[in-house]
TIVEXMI-114969 format. One record per residue: residue in three letters; x, z, y of N, C-alpha, C in turn. Coordinates in steps of 0.2 Angstrom, whole numbers, plus 5000, padded with zeros to 4 digits. Layout:
# TIVEXMI-114969
ALAXZYXZYXZY;...
This chain:
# TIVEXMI-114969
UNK490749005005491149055004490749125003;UNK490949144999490549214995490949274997;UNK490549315000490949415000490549474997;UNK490749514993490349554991490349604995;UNK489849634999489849705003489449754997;UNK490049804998489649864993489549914997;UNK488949934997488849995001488850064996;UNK489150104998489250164991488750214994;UNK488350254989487950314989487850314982;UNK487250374982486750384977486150384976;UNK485950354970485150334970484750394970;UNK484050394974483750454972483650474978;UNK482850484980482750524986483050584989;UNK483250634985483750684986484450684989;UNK484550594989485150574992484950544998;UNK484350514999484250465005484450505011;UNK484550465016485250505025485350545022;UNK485850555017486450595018487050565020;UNK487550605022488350575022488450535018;UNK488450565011488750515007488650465005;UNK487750455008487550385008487350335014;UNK487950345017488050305026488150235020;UNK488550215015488450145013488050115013;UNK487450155009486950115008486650115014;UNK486550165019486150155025486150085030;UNK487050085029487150025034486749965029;UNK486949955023486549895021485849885021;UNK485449935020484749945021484649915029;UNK485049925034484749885041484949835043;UNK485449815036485849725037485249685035;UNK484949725028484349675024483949695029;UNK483549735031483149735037483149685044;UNK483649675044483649625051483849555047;UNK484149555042483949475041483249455037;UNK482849495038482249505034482149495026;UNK482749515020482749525015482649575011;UNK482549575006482449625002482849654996;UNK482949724994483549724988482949724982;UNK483349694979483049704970483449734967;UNK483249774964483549814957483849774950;UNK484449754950484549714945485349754941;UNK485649724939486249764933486449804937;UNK486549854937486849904940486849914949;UNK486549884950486549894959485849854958;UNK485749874966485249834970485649794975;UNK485349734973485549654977485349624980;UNK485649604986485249554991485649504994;UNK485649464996486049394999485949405007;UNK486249385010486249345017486749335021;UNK486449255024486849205028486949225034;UNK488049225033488049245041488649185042;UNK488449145047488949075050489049035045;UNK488849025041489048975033489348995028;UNK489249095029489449105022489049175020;UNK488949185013488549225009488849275008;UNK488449325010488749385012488149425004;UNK488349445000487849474993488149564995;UNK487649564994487549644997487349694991;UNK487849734988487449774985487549844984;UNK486949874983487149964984487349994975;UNK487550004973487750024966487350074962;UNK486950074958486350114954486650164950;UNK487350174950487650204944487850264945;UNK487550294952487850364955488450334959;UNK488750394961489550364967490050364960;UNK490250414957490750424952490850374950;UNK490250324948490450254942490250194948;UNK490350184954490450144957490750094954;UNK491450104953491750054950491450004947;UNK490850004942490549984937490149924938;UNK489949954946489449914947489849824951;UNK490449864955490849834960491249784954;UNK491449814950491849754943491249694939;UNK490549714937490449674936490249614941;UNK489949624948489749594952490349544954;UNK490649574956491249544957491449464950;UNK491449494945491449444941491049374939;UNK490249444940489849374940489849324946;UNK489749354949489749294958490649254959;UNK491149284953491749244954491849274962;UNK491849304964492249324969492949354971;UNK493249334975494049344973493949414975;UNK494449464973494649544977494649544985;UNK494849494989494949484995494449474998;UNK493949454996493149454999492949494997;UNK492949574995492749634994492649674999;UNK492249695002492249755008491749795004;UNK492049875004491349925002491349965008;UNK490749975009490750025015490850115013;UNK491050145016491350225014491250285018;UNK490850335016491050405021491750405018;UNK491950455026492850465025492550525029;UNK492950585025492750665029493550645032;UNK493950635034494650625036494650605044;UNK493950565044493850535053493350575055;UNK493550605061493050615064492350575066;UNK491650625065490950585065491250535072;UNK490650485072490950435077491350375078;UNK491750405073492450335072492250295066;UNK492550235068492450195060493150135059;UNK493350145054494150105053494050065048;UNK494150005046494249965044495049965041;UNK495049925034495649925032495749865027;UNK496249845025496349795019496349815013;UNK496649895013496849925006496950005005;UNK496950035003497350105004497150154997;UNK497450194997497150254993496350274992;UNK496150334986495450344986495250384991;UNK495950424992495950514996495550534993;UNK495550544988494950604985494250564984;UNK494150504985493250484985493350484978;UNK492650494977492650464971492250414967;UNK491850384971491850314973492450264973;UNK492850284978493250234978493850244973;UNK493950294968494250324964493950264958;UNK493250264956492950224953493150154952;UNK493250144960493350044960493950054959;UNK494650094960495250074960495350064952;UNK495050124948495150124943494750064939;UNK494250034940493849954935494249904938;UNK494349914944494649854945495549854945;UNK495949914944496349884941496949894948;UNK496749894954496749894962496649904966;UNK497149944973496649964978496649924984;UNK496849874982496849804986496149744989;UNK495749804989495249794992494749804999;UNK494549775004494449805009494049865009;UNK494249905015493749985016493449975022;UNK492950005026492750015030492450085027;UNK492750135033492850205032492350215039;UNK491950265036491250275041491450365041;UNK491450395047491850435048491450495049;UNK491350555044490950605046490950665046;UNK491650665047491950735049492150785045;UNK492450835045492550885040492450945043;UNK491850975046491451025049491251055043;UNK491451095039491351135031491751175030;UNK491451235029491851295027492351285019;UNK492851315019493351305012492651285008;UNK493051245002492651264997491951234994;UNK491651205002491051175001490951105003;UNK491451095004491450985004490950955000;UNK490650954994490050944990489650944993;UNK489251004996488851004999488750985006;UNK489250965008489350975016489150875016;UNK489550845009489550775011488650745007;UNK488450795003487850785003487150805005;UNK487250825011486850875016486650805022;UNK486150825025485950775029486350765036;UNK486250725041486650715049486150775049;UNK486550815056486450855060486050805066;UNK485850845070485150815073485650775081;UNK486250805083486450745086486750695083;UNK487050695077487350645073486750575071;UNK486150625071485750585071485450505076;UNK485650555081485650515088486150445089;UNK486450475086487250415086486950355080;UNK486650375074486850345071486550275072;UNK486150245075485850185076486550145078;UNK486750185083487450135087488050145081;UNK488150175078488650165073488550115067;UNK487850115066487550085061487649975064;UNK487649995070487449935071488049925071;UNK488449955074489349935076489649905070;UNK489449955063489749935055489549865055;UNK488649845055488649795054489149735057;UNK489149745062489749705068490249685062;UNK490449745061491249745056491149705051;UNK490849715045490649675041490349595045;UNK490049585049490049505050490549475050;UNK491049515056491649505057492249485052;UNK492249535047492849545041492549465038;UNK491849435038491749405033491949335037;UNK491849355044491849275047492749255050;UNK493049305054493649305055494249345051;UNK493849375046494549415043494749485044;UNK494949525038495049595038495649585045;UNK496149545046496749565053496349555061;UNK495949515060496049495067495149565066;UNK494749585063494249635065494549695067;UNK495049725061495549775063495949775070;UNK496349735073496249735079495749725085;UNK495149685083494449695087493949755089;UNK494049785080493649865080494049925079;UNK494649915076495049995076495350015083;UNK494750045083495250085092495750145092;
């Protein structure tokens, strides 16, 4: 059984820890502990790994957040994988930092990332894990604010949040977006 985990950001050291690339970071420490590597291939960086007897294909999307979709659409069709075994991982300014929710389906609320996949793919009927980072920004500067670095306690936290996601994602892929929702949305 196959699932695509999409970690959303942006390529480009000017992006690297920022909020809006909590996706890619959580993938970066899934391929890290299972000792793989991403390669740069059609549109995203790819990597594979086995969890309980299924293949978890992991990609960050090289096409910026805006065209997300692009990367998530074709991937999706090459590997044949149904909508249902979709999980992208997401900053959400709506949760406070700390929180993380997991979902079956929902709106973009404004990403635009997930504004991307709703629109290639047609549907917003695919899983989210919403990684929560606050709306601590003055009117007016959400741009900057989601792509500015964690603050120095944020920082502290984020190893445990990072691992926690990883958690999520095993979970969604081995028992299902219902029963992880009830085991991780507190």
């Amino acid at each position: 059984m196959k699932y695509l985990i999409v970690g959303l950001g942006n390529i480009g050291q000017e992006y690297a820890n920022t909020r809006h690339n909590i996706g890619f970071m959580v993938l970066d420490q899934m391929a890290k502990e299972a000792g793989v590597q991403f390669s740069t291939m059609r549109l995203a960086s790819f990597t594979e790994i086995n969890h309980k007897g299924r293949t978890l294909c992991l990609i960050k999307p090289t096409t910026y957040m805006n065209l997300s979709g692009k990367a998530v659409s074709y991937w999706m069709k090459d590997l044949k994988i149904p909508i249902e075994n979709i999980l992208v991982i997401v900053d959400d300014l709506a949760i406070p930092f700390g929180s993380l929710r997991i979902k079956p389906k929902g709106s973009p609320a404004g990403h635009n990332g997930l504004k991307s996949i709703e629109g290639l793919l047609g549907s917003n009927e695919y899983a989210r894990l919403r990684f929560g980072i606050g709306d601590n920004f003055p009117k007016g500067r959400q741009v900057d604010y989601v792509l500015s670095a964690f603050d120095k306690e944020e920082v502290l936290a984020l190893p445990t949040l990072i691992d926690q996601s990883i958690n999520m994602v095993k979970s969604f892929a081995t028992i299902g977006i219902e029963l992880t929702m009830t085991n991780f949305n507190k």
